[in-house]
C-alpha positions in Angstrom: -9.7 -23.1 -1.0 -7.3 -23.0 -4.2 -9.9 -25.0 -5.9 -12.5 -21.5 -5.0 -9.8 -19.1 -6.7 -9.0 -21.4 -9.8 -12.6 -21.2 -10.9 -13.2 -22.6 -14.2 -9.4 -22.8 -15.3 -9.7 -25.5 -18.1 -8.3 -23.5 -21.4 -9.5 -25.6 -25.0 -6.5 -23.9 -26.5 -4.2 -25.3 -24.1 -3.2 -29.0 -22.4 -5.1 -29.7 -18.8 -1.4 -29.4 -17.3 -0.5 -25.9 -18.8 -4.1 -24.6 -18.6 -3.9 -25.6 -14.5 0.2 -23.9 -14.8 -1.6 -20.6 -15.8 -4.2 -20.3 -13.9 -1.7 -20.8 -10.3 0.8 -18.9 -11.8 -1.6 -16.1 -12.4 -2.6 -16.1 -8.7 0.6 -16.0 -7.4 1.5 -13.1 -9.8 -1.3 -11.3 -8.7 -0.1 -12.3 -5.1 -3.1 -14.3 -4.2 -0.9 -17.1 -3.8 2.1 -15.3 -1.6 5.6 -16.2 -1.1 5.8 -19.3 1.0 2.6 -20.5 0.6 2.5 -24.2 0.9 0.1 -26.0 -2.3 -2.1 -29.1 -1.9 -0.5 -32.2 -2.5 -1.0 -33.8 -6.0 -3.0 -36.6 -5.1 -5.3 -34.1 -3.0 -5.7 -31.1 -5.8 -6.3 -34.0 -8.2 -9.3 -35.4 -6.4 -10.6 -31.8 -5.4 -10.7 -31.4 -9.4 -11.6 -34.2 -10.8 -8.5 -34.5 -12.6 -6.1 -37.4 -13.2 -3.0 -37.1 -11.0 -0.5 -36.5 -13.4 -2.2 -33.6 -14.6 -1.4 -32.4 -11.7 1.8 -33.6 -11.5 2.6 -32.4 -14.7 1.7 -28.6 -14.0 3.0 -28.8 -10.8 6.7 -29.1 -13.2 5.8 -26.5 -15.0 5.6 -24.0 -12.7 8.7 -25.4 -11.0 10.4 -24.8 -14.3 9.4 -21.5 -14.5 10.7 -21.2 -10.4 7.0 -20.3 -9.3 7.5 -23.7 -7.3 9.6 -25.4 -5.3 9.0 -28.6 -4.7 11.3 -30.7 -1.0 10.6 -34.0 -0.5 8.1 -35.0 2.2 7.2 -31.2 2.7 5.1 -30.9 -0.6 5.5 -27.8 -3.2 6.2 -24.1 -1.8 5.1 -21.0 -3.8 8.0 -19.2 -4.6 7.0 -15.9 -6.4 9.2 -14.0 -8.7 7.6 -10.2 -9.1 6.9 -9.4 -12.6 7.5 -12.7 -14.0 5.1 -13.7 -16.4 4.4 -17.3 -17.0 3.2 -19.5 -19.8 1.7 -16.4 -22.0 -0.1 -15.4 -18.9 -0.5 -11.4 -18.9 1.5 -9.3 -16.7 0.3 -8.0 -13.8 2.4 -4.7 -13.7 -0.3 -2.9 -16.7 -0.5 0.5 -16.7 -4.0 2.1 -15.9 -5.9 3.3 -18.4 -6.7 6.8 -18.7 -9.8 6.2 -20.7 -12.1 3.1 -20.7 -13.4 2.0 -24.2 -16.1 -0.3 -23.1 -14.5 -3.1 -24.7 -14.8 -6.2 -22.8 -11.4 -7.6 -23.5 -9.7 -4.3 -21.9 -8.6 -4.4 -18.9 -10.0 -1.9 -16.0 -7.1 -1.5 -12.9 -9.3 -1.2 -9.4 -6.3 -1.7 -7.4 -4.3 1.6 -6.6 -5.6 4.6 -4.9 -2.6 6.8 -6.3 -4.5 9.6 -8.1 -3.4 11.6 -11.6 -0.6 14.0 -11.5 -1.8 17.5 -10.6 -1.5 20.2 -13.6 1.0 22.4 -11.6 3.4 19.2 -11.7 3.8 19.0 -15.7 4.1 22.9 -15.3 6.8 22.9 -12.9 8.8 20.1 -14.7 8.3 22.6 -18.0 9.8 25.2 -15.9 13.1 24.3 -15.0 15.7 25.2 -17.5 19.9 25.5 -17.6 20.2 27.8 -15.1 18.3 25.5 -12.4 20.0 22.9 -13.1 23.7 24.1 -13.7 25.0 24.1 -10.2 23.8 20.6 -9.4 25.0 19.0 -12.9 28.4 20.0 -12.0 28.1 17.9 -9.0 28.2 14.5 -8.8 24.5 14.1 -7.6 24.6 11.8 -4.9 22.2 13.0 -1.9 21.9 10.2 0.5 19.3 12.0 3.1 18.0 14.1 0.2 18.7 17.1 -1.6 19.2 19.6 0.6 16.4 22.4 -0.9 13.9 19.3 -0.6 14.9 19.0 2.9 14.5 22.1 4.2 11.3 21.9 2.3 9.9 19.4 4.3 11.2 20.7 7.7 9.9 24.2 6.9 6.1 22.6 6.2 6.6 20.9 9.4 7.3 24.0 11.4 4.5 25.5 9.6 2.4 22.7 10.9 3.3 23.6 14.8 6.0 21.0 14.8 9.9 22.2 15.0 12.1 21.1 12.5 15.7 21.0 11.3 16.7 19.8 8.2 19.0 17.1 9.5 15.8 15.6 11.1 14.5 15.0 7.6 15.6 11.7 5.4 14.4 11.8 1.7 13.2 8.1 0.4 12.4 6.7 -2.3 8.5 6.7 -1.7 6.6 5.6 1.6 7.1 2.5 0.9 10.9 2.7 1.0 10.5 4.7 4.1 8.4 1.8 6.0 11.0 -0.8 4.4 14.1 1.2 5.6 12.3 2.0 8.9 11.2 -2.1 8.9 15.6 -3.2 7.9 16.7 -1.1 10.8 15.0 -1.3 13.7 13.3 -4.8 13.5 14.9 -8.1 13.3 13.8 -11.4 12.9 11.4 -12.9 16.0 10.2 -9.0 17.3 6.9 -7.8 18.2 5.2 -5.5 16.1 1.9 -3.8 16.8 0.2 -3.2 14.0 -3.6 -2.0 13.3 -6.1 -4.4 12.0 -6.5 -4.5 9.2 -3.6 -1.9 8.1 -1.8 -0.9 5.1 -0.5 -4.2 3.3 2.9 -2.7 2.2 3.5 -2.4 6.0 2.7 -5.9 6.4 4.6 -6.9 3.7 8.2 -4.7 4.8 7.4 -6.2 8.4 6.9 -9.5 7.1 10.4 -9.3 5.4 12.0 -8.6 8.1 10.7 -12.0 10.2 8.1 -10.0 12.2 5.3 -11.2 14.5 2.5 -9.7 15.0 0.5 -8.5 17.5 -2.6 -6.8 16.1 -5.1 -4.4 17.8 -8.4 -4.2 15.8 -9.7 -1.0 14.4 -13.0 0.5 16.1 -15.5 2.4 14.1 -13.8 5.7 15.1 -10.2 4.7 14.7 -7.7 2.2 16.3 -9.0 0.6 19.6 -6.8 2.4 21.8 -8.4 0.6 24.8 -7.7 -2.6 23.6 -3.5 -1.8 22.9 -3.5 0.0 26.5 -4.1 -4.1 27.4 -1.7 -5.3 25.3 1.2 -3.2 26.4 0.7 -4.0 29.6 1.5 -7.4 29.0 3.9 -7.4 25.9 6.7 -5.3 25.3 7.1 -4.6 21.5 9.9 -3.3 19.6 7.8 -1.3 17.4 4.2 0.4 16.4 2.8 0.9 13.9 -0.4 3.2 13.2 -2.0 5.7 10.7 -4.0 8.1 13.0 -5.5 9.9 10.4 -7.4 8.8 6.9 -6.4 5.0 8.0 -5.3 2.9 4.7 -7.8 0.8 4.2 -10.3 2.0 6.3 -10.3 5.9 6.0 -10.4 6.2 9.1 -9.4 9.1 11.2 -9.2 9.2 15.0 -10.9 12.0 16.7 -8.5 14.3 19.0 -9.4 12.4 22.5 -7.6 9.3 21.0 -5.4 10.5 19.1 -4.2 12.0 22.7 -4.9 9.0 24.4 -2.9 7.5 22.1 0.3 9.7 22.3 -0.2 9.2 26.5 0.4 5.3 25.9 3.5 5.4 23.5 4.9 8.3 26.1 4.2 5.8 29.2 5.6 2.6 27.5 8.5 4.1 25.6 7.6 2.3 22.6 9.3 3.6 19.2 6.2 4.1 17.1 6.0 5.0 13.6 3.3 7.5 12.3 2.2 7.0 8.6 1.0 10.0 7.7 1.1 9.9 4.1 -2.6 9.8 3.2 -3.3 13.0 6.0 -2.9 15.4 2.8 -5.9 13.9 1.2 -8.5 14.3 4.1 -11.9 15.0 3.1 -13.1 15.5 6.1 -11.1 19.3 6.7 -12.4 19.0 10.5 -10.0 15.8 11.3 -6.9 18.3 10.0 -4.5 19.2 13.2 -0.8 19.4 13.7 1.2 16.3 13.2 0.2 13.4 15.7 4.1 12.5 16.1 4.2 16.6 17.5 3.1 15.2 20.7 5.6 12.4 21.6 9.1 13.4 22.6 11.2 13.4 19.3 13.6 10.0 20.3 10.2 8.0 19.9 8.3 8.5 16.8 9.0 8.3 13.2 6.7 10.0 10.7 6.4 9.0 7.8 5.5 11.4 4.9 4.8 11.1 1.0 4.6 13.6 -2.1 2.5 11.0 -4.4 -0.9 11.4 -2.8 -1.0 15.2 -2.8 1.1 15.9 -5.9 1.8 12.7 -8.4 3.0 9.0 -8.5 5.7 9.2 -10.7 7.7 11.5 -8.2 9.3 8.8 -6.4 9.5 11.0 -3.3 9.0 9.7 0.2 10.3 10.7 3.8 11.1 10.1 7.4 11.1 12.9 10.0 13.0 11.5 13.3 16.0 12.3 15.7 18.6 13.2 14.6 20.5 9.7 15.4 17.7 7.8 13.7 17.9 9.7 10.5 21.7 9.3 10.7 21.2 5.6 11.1 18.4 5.7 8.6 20.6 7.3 5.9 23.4 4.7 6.0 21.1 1.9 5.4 19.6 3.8 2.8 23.1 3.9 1.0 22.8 0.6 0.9 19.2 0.2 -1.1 20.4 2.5 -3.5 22.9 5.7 -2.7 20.7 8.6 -3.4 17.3 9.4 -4.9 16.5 11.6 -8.6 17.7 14.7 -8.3 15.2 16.3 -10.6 12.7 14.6 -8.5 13.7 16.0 -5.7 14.0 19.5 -7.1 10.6 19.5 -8.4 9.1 18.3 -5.4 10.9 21.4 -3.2 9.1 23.3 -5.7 5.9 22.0 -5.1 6.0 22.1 -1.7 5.6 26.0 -2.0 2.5 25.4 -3.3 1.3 23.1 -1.0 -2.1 24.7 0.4 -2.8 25.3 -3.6 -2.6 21.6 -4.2 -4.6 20.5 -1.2 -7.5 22.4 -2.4 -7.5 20.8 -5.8 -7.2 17.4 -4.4 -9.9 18.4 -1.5 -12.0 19.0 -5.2 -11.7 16.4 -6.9 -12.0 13.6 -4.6 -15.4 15.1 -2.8 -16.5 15.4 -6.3 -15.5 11.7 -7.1 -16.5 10.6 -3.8 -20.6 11.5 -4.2 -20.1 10.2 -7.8 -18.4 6.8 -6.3 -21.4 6.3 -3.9 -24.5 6.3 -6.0 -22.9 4.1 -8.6 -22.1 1.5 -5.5 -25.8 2.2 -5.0 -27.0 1.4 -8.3 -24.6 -1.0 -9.3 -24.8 -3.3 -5.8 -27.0 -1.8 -3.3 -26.6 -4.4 -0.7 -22.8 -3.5 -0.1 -22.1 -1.6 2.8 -19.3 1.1 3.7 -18.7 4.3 5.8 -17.6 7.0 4.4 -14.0 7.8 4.6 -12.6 11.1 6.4 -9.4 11.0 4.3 -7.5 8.8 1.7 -8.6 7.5 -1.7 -10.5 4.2 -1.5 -13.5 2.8 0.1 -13.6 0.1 2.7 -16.8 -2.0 1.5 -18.7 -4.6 2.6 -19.8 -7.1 0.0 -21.3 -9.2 2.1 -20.2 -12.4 0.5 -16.8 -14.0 -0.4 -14.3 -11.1 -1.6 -11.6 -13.1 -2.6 -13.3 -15.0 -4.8 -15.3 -11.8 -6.0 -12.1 -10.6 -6.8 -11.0 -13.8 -8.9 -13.8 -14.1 -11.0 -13.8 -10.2 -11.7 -10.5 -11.0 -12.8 -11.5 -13.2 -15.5 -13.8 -10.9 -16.3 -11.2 -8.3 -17.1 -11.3 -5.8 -13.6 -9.2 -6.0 -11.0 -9.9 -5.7 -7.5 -8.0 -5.7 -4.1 -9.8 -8.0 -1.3 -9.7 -7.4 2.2 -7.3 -10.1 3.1 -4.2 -8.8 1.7 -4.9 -5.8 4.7 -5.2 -8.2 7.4 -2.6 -9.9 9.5 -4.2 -13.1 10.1 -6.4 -13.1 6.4 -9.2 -11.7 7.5 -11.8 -9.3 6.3 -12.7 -12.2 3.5 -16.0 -10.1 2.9 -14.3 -6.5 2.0 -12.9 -4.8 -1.3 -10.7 -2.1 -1.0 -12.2 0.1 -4.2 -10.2 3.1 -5.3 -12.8 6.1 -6.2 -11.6 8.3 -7.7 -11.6 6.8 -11.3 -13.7 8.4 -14.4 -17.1 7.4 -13.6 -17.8 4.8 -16.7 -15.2 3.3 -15.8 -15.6 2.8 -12.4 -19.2 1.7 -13.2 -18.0 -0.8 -15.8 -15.7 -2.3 -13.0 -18.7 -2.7 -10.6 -21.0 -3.9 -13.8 -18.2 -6.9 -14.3 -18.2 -7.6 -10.8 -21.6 -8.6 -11.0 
């Protein structure tokens, strides 16, 4: 297998044994190689190269030396991975996207997030605020822990909109979703509990859940949504501390569950009392307007469900403003482990994004714009470019779920070399599956996209 993602790793302008460092370190930047992973033996990679041992050996010691390895005796060498380390002149992985592609081969083209470009109204509203916004909360110290207050009621007030009743107390700003999953993950998991989690699901879950010393207990995804048949089985016989799911516009799928489920779902977590966790952070960019309803955590008593909610999909990235509606003892919980990560969030963040929020339905009808628009473009370049992949089209959310039909991950490696990066469909999956899938952002400018898909091939 590690001999399939090295590929042709030899380097004239560098030693066997630092041309070899390079190319593993690369992949366990990249996170192909994760945390823990346990390498081939020397002897073993040697042979499966063609290589003398102590070239192995030798790179093997560099990558220890630049604590990407560690090597115990009679339990061979353990990736140890060390996020946003470069190694050896390798490039980092943490690039920017480009705004523009130039055509140039040696540029590199960024297939790998689905967070779209800031809207307009964003740069307008941070152009906006002047002395007298800010004045009252300069001359306090600016530590929110559960969020600035205006940003709370914010959220709360969209969620009452929404159907949903909502106090501002119920409301915990974060740092991002993924803070929120991590915080929610830190608090209410510990190491050897059951999580149910959809498969294949969103990999920051895994990873947060994975931190924590999860197991899993995964219920595959049907064609219309989570098989809600197949976890009515499973929580008969297991009894989990925590689910996780994404009802609507499913990350990586696109998913979104139609109504009966969705109910059929809510009945389960009500009869079971287990504390579930709704990810709703891609339900603002649904394509599909039809699959749009009140919040799915509206039907399961309050004490049980913890939504989680984002600002970067509708609005932009860089604000760094997540959420968590629950109870109010979990968000009081929630808050003092939050303290913990880091105290309180950007004010001026926060402020913006309260702003925003006013101008919500404005927002969802530019995004609802663009990405149907990006979407059609997406889907006869796939065509042209490789006709024999496969996907569905997504209700919601900003990638595709496709098919390739042949070995993803080492699609993905090679398209690397190439200069495009891709994210395969293991890195979704619980067990490593999916090793035929690509998760392909769309909404890119089309020759760029196309370029992506032309050095694929």
């Amino acid at each position: 297998m590690l001999c399939r993602l090295l590929g042709d790793w030899s380097d004239t302008a560098r030693t066997f044994p630092a041309a070899l460092a390079a190319a593993i370190g690369e992949l366990i930047d990249e996170s192909v190689l994760r945390d823990g992973a346990i390498l081939p033996s020397q002897r073993a990679l040697a042979d499966a190269l063609g290589v003398a041992r102590v070239t192995v050996a030798e790179a093997y010691d560099l990558l220890s030396a630049e604590d990407l390895l560690a090597a115990r005796q009679g339990s061979g060498s353990r990736v140890r991975s060390r996020p946003g380390a470069g190694l050896l002149g390798s490039s980092n992985t943490t690039e920017g996207r480009l705004a523009s592609h130039t055509g140039h081969q040696n540029v590199s083209i960024d297939l790998t997030s689905g967070a779209l470009p800031g809207l307009v109204m964003v740069a307008e509203t941070l152009a906006s605020l002047d002395a007298e916004d800010l004045g009252d909360l300069v001359a306090g110290d600016g530590y929110y822990p559960a969020g600035l207050p205006v940003l709370r009621e914010a959220i709360a007030a969209r969620y009452r909109r929404d159907g949903w009743p909502t106090e501002p107390d119920e409301v915990l700003v974060t740092g991002g979703a993924q803070q929120a999953v991590w915080l929610i993950a830190h608090t209410f998991v510990s190491s050897g509990d059951e999580v149910v989690v959809e498969e294949p699901t969103y990999r920051g879950a895994l990873e947060a859940f994975r931190a924590c010393g999860a197991r899993f207990l995964p219920v595959p995804m049907a064609p219309t949504g989570l098989d809600v048949a197949h976890l009515a089985r499973l929580l008969e016989s297991r009894r989990p501390r925590l689910l996780y799911v994404q009802p609507r516009a499913h990350n990586p799928t696109g998913v979104s569950m139609p109504r009966a489920d969705r109910l059929r779902l809510a009945e389960l977590v009500r009869r079971h009392e287990v504390l579930t966790v709704d990810d709703s952070c891609t339900a603002d960019v649904l394509l599909d307007r039809s699959t749009r309803s009140p919040p799915w955590g509206s039907l399961l008593p309050d004490g049980s469900v913890l939504t989680v909610g984002t600002a970067s999909k509708l609005l932009w990235g860089g604000l760094r403003v997540g959420w968590i509606r629950g109870s109010h003892g979990a968000i009081a919980r929630l808050t003092e482990a939050r303290k913990a990560v880091d105290i309180a969030g950007p004010v001026l963040d926060q402020l913006v994004t309260a702003r925003l929020l006013a101008r919500a339905d404005e927002a969802l009808d530019q995004r609802h714009a663009q990405l149907t628009a990006a979407l059609d473009q997406a889907g006869s370049i796939l065509a042209e470019v490789h006709p024999k992949w496969t996907w569905t089209p997504p209700s919601g959310g900003t990638g595709l779920w496709v098919d390739t039909g042949t070995d993803a991950v080492a699609l993905a490696e090679r398209g690397r070399r190439h200069g495009v990066r891709v994210v395969a469909g293991p890195t979704s999956s619980v067990f490593g599956g999916f090793g035929t899938h690509l998760r392909l952002p769309y909404w890119h400018p089309a020759d760029q996209f196309r370029e992506g898909l032309l050095r694929l091939r």
